[in-house]
TORPALO-563879 format. One line per 8 residues: number of its first residue (from 1); their letters; for each residue z, y, x of N, C-alpha, C, O. Coordinates in steps of 0.1 Angstrom, whole numbers, plus 5000, padded with zeros to 4 digits. Example, Ala and Ser with C-alpha at 12.3 -4.5 7.8 and 13.67 -1.06 7.14 Angstrom:
BEGIN
1) AS) 5078/4943/5132/5078/4955/5123/5078/4967/5132/5085/4967/5142  5071/4978/5128/5071/4989/5137/5079/5000/5129/5080/5011/5134
This chain:
BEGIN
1) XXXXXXXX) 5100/5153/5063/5111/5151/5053/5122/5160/5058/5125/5161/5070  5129/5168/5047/5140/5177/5052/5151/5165/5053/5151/5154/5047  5162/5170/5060/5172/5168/5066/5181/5160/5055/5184/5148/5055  5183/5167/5047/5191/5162/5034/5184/5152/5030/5190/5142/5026  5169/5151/5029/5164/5141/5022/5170/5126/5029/5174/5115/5024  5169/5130/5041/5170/5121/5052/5183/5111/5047/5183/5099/5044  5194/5123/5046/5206/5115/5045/5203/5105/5033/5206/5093/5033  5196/5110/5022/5197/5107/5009/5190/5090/5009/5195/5080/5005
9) XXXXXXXX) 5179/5092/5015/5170/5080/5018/5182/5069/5032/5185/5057/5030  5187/5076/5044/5195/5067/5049/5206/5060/5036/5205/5049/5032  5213/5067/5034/5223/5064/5024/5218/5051/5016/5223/5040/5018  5207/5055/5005/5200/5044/4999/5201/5032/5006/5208/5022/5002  5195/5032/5017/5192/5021/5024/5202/5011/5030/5200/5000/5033  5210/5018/5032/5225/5018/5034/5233/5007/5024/5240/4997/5028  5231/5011/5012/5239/5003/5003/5227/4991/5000/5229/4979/4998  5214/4998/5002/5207/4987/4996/5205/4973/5004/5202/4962/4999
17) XXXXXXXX) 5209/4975/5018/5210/4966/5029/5225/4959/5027/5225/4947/5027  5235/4965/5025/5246/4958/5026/5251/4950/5008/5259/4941/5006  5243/4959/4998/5241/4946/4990/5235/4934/4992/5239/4923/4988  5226/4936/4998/5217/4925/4999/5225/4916/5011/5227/4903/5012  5229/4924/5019/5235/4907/5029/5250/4902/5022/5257/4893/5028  5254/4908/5010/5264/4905/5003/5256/4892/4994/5259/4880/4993  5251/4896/4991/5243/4880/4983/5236/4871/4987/5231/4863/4980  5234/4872/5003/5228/4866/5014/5239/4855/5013/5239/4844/5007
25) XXXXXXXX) 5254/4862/5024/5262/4857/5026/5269/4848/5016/5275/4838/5019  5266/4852/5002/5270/4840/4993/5266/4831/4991/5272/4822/4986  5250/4830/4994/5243/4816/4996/5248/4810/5007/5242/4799/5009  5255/4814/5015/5260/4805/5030/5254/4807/5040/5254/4799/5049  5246/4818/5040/5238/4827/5053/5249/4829/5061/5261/4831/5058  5245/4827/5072/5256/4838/5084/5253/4852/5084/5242/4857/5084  5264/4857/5083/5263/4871/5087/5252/4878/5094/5246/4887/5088  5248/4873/5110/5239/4880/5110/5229/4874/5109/5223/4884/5108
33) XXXXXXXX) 5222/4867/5109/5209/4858/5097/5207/4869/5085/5197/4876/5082  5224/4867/5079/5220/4880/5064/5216/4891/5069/5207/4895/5061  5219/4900/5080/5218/4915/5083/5204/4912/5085/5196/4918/5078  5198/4902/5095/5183/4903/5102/5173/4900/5084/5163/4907/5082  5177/4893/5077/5169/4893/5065/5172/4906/5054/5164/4910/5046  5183/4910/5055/5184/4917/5043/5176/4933/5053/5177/4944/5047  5172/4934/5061/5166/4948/5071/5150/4943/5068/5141/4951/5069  5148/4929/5065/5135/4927/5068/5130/4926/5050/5118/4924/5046
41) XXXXXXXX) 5140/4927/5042/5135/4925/5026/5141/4939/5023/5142/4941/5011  5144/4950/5031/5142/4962/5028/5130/4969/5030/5127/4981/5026  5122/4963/5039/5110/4969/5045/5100/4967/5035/5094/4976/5031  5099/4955/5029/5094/4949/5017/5094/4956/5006/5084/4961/5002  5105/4959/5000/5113/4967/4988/5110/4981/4991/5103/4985/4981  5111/4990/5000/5105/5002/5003/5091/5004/5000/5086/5013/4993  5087/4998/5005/5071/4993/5004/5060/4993/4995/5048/4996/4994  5071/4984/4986/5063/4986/4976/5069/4994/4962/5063/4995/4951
49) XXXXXXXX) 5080/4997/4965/5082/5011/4958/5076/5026/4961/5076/5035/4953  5072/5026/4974/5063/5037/4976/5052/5038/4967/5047/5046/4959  5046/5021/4974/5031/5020/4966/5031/5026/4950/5024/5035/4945  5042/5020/4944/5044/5016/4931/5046/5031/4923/5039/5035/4914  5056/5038/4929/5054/5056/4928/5041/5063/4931/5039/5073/4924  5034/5060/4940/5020/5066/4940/5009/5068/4935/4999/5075/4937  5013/5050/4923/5005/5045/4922/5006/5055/4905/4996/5061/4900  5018/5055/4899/5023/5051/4892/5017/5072/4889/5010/5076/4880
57) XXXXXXXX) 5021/5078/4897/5020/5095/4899/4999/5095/4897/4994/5102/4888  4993/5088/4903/4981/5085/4900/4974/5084/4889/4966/5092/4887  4978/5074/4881/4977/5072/4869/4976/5081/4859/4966/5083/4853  4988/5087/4858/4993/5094/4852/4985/5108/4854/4982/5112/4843  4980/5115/4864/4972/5123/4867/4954/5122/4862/4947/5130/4857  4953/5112/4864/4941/5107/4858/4942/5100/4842/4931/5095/4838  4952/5099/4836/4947/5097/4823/4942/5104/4811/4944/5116/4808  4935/5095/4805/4923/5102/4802/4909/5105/4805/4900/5111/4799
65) XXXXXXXX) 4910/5101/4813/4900/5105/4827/4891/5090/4823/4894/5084/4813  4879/5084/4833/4876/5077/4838/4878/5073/4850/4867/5070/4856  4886/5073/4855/4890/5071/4869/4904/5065/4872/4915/5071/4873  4902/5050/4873/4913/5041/4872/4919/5042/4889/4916/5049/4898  4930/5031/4888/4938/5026/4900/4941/5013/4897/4944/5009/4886  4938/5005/4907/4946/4991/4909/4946/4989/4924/4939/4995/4933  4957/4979/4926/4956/4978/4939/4952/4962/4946/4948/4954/4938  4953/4958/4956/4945/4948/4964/4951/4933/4961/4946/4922/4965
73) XXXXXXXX) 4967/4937/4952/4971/4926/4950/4966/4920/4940/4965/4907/4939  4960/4932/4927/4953/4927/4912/4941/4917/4916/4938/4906/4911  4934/4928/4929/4920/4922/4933/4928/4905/4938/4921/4896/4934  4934/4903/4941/4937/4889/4954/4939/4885/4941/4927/4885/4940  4945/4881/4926/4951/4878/4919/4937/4861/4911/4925/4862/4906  4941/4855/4911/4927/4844/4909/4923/4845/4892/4917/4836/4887  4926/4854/4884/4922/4856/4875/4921/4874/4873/4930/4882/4873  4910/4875/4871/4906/4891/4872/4897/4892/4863/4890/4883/4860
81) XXXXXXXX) 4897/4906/4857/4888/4910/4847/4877/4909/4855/4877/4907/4868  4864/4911/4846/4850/4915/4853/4848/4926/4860/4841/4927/4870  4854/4935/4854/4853/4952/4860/4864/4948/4875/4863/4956/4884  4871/4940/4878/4876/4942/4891/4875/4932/4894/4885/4926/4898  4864/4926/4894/4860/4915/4906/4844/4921/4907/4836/4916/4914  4840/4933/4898/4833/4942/4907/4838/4949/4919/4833/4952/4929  4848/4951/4913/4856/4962/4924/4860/4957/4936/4860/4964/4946  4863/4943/4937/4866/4932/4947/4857/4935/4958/4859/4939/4969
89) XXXXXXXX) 4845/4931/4949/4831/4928/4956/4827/4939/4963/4822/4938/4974  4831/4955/4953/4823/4967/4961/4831/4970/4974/4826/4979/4982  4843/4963/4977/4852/4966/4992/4852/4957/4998/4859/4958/5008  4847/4946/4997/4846/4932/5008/4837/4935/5019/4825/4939/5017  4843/4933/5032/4838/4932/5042/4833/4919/5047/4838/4907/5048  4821/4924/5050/4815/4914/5054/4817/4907/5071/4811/4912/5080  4824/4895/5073/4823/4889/5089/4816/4877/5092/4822/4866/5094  4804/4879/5091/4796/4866/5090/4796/4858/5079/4797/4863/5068
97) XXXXXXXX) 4796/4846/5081/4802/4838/5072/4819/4839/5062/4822/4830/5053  4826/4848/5064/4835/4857/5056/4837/4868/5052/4830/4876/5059  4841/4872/5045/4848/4879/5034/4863/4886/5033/4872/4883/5025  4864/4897/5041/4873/4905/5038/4879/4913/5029/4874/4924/5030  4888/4913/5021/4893/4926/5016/4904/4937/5028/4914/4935/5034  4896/4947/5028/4899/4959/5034/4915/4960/5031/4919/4956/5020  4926/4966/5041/4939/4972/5037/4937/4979/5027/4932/4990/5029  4939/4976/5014/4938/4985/5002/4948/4985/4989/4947/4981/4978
105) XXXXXXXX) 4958/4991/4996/4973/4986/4987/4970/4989/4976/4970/4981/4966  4963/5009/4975/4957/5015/4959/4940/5014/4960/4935/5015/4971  4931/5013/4949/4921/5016/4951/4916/5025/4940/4918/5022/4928  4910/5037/4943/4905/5046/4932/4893/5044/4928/4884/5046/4935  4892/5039/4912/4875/5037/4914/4872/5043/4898/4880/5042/4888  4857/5050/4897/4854/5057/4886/4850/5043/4873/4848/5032/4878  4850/5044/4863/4848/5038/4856/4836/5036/4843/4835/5027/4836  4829/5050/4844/4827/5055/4830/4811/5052/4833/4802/5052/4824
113) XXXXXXXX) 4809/5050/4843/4797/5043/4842/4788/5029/4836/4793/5024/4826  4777/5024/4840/4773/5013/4838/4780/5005/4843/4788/4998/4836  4779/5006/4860/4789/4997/4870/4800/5007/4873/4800/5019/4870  4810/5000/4880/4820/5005/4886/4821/5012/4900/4821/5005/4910  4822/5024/4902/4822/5030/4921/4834/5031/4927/4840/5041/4924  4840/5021/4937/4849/5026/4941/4848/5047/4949/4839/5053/4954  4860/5051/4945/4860/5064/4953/4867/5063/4969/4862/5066/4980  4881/5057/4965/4889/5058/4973/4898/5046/4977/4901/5037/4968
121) XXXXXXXX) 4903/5045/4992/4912/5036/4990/4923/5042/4999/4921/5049/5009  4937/5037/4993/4947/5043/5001/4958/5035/5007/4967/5030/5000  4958/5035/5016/4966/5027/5027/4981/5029/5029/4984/5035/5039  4989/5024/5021/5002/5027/5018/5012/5023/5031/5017/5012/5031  5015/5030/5039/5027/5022/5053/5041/5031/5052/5042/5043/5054  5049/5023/5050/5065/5028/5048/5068/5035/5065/5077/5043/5067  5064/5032/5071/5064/5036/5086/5053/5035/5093/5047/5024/5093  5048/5046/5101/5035/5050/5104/5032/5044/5118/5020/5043/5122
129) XXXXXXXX) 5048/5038/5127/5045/5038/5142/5037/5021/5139/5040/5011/5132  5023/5023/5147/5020/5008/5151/5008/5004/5139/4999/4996/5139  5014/5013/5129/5004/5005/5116/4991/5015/5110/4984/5011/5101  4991/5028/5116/4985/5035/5114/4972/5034/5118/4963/5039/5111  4970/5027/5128/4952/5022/5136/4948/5015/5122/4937/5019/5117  4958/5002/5115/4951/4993/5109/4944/5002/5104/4934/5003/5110  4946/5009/5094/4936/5022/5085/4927/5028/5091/4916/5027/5086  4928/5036/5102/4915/5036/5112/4904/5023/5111/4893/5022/5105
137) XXXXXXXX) 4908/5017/5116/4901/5002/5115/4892/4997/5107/4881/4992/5109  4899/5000/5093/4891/4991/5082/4884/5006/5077/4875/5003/5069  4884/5020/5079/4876/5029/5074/4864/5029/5084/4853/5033/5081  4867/5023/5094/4853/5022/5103/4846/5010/5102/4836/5007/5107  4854/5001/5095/4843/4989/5088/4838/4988/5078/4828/4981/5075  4845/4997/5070/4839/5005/5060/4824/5011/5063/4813/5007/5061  4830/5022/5070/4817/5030/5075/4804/5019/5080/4792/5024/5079  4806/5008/5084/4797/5004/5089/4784/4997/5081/4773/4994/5085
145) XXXXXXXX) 4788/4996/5069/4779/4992/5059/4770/5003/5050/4777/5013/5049  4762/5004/5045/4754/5013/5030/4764/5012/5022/4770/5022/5016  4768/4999/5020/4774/4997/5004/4790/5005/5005/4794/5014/4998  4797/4999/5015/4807/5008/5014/4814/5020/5025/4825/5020/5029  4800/5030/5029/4803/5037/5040/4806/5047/5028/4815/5055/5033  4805/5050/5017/4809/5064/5009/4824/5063/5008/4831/5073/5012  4830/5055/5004/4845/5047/5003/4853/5056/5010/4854/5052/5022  4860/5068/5006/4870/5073/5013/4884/5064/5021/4886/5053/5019
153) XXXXXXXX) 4889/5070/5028/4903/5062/5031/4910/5069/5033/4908/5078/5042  4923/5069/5024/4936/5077/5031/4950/5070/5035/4952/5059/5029  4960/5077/5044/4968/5067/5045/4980/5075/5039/4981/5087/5040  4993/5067/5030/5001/5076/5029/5014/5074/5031/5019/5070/5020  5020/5075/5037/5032/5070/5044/5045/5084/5044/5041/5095/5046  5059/5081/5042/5074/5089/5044/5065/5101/5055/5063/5113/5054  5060/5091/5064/5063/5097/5081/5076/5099/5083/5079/5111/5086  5085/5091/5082/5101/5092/5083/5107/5092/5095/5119/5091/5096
161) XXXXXXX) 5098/5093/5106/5101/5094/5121/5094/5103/5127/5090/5101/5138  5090/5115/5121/5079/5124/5123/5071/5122/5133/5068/5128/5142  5067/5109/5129/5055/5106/5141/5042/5117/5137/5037/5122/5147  5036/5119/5126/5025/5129/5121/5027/5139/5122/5017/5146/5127  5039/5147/5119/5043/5155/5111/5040/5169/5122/5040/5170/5134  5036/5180/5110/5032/5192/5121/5046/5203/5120/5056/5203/5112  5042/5211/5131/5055/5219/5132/5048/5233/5126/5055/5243/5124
């Protein structure tokens, strides 16, 4: 991220934090109670406005297409179409006697078929320090099955601390 972006994104965050402990503190929060919540419902809010832009840039690239997006919240959702509680099914990890869904904020899957194939799944982290393995993780439990070793994974993140970032 360039320098200016920097400021632009601090700035943001800036107001969007000191709003928020502004309406904190009118419910009768303490001050810093509000700062420690309104830092931790920005992490939230970033988060899934990333997702929600990526998702949203996705879409929009593939329409027309056969090649949808939804993400892991649709899948968790207890009423789902049939086409994605295929899609459920084709990323659940198996741990014995349970049933995982994979970190899968977006998932790309073809459609125009009989059945449905997932392609891809993309691992959305507003900050890369610490959370980056999880995605390692679940693409090598991925890998460890037939059913879903084809299943790409990518992760997509600011990198706003150039932890990745090349020179």
């Amino acid at each position: 991220m360039k320098k200016d972006e920097r400021n632009v994104v601090s700035e943001e965050k800036e107001k969007y934090i000191n709003r928020k402990i502004e309406e904190l503190k009118k419910q009768g929060i303490s001050s810093e109670e509000a700062s420690n919540k309104a830092r931790q419902s920005y992490r939230s809010y970033i988060g899934k406005n990333v997702q929600a832009n990526i998702m949203n840039y996705l879409k929009e690239q593939f329409k027309g297409t056969c090649i949808k997006i939804t993400s892991d919240e649709e899948l968790k959702s207890t009423k789902i179409t049939e086409e994605l509680s295929k899609i459920k099914r084709a990323i659940a990890l198996d741990f014995g006697q349970y049933l995982f869904l994979p970190d899968a904020d977006i998932v790309v899957y073809k459609s125009c078929e009989s059945e449905p194939v997932v392609l891809a799944i993309i691992s959305v982290k507003n900050s890369f320090r610490e959370r980056g393995y999880e995605t390692a993780y679940w693409k090598k439990k991925l890998a460890e099955s037939k059913i879903t070793s084809h299943v790409k994974v990518f992760l997509a993140t600011p990198d706003k601390d150039d932890e990745i970032a090349f020179i």
